[in-house]
N, C-alpha and C positions, 0 to 999 in steps of 0.2 A: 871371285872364281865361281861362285853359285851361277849368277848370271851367262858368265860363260858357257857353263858346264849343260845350263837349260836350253839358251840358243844351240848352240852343237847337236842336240839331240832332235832339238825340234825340227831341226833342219833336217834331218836324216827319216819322217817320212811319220810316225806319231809321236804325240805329246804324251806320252803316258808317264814317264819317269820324271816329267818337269812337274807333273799335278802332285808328284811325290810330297816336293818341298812344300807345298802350304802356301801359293802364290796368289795373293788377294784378287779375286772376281773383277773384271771389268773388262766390258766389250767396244774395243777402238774401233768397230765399224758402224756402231749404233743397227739397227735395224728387229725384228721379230725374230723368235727360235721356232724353231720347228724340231720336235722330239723325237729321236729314233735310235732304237739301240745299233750296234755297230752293224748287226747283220742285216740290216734291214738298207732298201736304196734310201738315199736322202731326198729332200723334197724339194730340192732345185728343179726347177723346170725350165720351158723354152728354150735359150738359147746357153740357157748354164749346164744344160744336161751333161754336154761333153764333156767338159771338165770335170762336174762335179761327180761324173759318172768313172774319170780317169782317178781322182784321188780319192772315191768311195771306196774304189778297185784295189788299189794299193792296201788303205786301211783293211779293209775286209783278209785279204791275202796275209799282211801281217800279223793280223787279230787270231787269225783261222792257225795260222800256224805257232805263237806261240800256247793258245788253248791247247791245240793237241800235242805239242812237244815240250811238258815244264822243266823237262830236265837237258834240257838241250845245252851241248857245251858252245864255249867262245867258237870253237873251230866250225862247227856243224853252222851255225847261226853264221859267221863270216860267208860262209858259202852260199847260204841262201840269201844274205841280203845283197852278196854279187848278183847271184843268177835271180833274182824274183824282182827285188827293190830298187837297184840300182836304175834298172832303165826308165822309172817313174819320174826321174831328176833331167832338169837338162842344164849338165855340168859344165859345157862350152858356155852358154848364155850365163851362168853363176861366178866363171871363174871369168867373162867377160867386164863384168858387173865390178866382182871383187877390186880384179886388176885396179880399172881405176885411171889414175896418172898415169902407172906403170908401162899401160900397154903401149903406149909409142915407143918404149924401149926394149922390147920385146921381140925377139926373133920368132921366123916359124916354130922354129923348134923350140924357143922359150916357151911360148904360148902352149906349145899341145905338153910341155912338161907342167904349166901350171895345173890344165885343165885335170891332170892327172894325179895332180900334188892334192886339189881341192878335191875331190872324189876321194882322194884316201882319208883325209881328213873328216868327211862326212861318215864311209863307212866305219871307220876308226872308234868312233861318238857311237854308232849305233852300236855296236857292237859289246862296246864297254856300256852301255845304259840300258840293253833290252835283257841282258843276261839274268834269268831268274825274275823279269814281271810279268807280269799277270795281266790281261786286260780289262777297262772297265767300259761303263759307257762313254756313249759318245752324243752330242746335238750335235747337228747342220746348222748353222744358221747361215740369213739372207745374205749374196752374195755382192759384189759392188764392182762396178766395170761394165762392161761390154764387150761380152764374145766376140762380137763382129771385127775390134779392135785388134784381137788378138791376144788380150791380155784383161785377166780379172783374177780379184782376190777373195777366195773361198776359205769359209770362216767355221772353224769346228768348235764346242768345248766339251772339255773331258774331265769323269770325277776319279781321284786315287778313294779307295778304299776309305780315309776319314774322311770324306764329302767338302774335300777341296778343288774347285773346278779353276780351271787354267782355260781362257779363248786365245786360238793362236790362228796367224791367217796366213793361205799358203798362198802365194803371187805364181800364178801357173801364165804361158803363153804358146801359143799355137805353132810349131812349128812344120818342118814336112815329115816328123814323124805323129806327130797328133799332140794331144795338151801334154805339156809337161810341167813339174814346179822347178821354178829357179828360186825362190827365196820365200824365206819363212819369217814371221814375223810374230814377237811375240815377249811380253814384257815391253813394249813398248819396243824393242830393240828387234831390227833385220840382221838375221842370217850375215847374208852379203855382206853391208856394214860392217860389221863385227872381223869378216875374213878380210875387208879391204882395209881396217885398222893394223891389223896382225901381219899382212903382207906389206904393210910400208913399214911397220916398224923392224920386219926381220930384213927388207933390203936396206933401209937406211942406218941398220946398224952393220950388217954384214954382205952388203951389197947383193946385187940380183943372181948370180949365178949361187951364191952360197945359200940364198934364202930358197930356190928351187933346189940345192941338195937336198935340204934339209925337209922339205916337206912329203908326206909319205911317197913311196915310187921313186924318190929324188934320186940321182947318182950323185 
């Protein structure tokens, strides 16, 4: 369940509560750090600007907003990670991903209930894990891909208060509204992954329409 519980959160926009648990150092993209506290831009350049400028963006906003509000309740926080966090994610391409096999069995309306099953599942994790932390530093480190692609994995780590650093890597991709993250990566283990295990094992125990009840927004 720990693992679980790290992916969910990581997915849902910073790693701050996963560096809680004491998760051994180690960087699966290899490359240089470049050192910046959270408020400061990161040192991505050329053609990583954009992205690395859309998830500096996000972090910063979330950073910014749990500093000034420590007492902020579950309700208040639900709200702002709808209206502020949410649009950083691009939950159609995540619940694409998830799906899987699943999608050739998927109606329209399957499909826009998953996409909406996954979203609540993301805010759900954030919600239950930001409540009462604190924020710490943060690195950039060197990024891998190619913007021109459309698709690159941008690579943070971050320290909890005992000086335990967690590197986790966000898979962001260009769309027509600009960069967004579909999937996080982190312990070794994707986001995505993780949701396309969980949605095959709740249709194949309790078929497709019951496993979209079942997930948040579900009817």
């Amino acid at each position: 369940m720990r693992t679980t519980a790290v992916v969910l959160f990581l997915a849902c926009a910073l790693p701050m509560q996963a560096v809680a648990y004491g998760i051994p150092y180690g960087n699966p993209y290899g490359g240089n750090t470049y050192a910046n506290p959270y408020g400061q831009a990161p040192a991505w350049s050329g053609g990583y600007a954009a992205p690395g400028g859309t998830l500096q963006g996000g972090i910063a906003r979330l950073t910014g907003f749990l500093t000034s509000r420590p007492d902020i309740s579950s309700g208040e926080l639900r709200a702002f990670a709808e209206r502020e966090l949410s649009p950083y994610f691009d939950f159609e391409q995540m619940a694409w991903w998830a799906a899987g096999p699943l999608r050739r069995h998927l109606s329209p309306e399957q499909q826009a209930q998953l996409v909406n099953g996954v979203r609540g599942l993301f805010l759900q994790a954030m919600v239950a894990n930001l409540s009462g932390y604190s924020p710490r530093q943060i690195e950039y480190l060197n990024p891998r891909g190619n913007p021109a692609t459309g698709e690159v994995v941008l690579t943070i780590r971050a320290w909890n208060p005992q000086g335990y650093p967690i590197e986790v890597g966000f898979r962001l991709n260009r769309g027509a509204d600009g960069w967004k993250v579909f999937d996080v990566v982190a312990e070794g283990t994707s986001a995505v992954a993780y949701y396309r295990r969980l949605l095959a094992d709740m249709a194949r125990r309790d078929g497709i329409d019951a496993m979209l009840a079942k997930l948040p927004g579900g009817r």
